[in-house]
C-alpha positions as CSV (number, residue, x, y, z in Angstrom):
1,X,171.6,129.8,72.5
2,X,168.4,128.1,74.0
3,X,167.7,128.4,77.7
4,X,169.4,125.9,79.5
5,X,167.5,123.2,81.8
6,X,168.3,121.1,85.0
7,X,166.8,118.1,85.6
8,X,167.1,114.5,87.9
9,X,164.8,112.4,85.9
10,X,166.4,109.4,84.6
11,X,164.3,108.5,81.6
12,X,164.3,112.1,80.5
13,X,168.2,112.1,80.7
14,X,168.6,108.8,79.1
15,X,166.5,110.0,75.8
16,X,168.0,113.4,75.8
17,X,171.9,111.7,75.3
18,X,170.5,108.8,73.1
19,X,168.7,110.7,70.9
20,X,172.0,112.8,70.5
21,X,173.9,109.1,70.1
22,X,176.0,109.5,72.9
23,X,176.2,107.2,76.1
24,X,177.1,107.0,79.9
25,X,180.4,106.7,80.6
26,X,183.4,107.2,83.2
27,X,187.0,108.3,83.2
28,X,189.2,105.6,83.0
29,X,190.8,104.7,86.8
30,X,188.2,107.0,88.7
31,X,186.5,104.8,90.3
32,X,187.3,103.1,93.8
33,X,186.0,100.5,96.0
34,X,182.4,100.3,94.4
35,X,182.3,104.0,93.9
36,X,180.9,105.3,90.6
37,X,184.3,107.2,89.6
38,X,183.9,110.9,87.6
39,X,181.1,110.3,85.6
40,X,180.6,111.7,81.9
41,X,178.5,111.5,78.4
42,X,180.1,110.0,75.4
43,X,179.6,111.0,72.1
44,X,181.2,109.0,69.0
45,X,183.9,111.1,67.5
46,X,184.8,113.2,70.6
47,X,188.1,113.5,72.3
48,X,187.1,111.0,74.8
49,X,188.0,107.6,73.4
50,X,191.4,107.0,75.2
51,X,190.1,108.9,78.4
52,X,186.5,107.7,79.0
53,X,185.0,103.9,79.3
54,X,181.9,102.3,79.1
55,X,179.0,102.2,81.5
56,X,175.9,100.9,81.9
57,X,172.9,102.9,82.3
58,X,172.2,101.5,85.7
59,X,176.0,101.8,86.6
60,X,175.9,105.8,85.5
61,X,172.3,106.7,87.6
62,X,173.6,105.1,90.6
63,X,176.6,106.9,90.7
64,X,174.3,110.0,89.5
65,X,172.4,109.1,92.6
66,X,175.3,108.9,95.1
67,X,176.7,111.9,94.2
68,X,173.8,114.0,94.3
69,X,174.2,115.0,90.8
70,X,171.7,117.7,88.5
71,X,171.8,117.2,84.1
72,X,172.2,120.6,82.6
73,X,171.6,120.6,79.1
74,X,170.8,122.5,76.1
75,X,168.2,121.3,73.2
76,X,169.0,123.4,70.8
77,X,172.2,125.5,69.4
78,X,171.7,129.5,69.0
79,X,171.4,128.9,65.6
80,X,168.5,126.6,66.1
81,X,170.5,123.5,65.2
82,X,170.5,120.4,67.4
83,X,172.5,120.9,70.9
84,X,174.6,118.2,72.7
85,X,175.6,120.5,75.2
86,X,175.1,118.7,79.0
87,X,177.6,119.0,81.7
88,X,176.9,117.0,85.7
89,X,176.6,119.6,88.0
90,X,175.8,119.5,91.9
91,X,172.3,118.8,92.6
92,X,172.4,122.2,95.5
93,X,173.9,124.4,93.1
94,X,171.2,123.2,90.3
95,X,168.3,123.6,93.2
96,X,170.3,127.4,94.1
97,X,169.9,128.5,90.5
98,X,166.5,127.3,90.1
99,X,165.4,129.7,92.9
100,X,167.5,132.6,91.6
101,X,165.6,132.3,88.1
């Protein structure tokens, strides 16, 4: 498996997941009163389709944003194939493992 990476950057994010054609989305009935909801990346053909909706780019980075969230992902599989591994995290514990590396 390839070394895992953090990152906040928005447009480095948003390439990453639309390279691997996937998209921002939310679990359906999360959200409340203008908050974002539990946020998540879509990919066609996953498990997701009766649990997960739609956002909007701007929609998912605000509520990135609010919630003080890190993007851990993987580019590439063990095997040296193409990774869509990601997975939100807490920005602290992203910034705590940083230091520990």
């Amino acid at each position: 498996m390839s070394e895992a990476k953090v990152t906040t950057d928005h447009n480095e994010i948003r390439t990453w997941v639309e390279a691997r054609g996937g998209h921002p989305a939310r679990v359906i009935n999360t959200e409340d009163k203008g908050g974002s909801g539990v946020l998540r990346i879509d990919y066609p053909g996953y498990s997701g389709e009766q649990t997960l909706e739609p956002v909007t780019w701007e929609e998912f980075f605000r509520g990135f944003e609010e919630n003080k969230l890190s993007f851990l992902y993987q580019e590439e599989t063990k095997a040296g194939e193409e990774s869509r591994f990601s997975k939100l995290i807490d920005r602290d514990s992203a910034e705590a493992k940083k230091k520990a590396a």
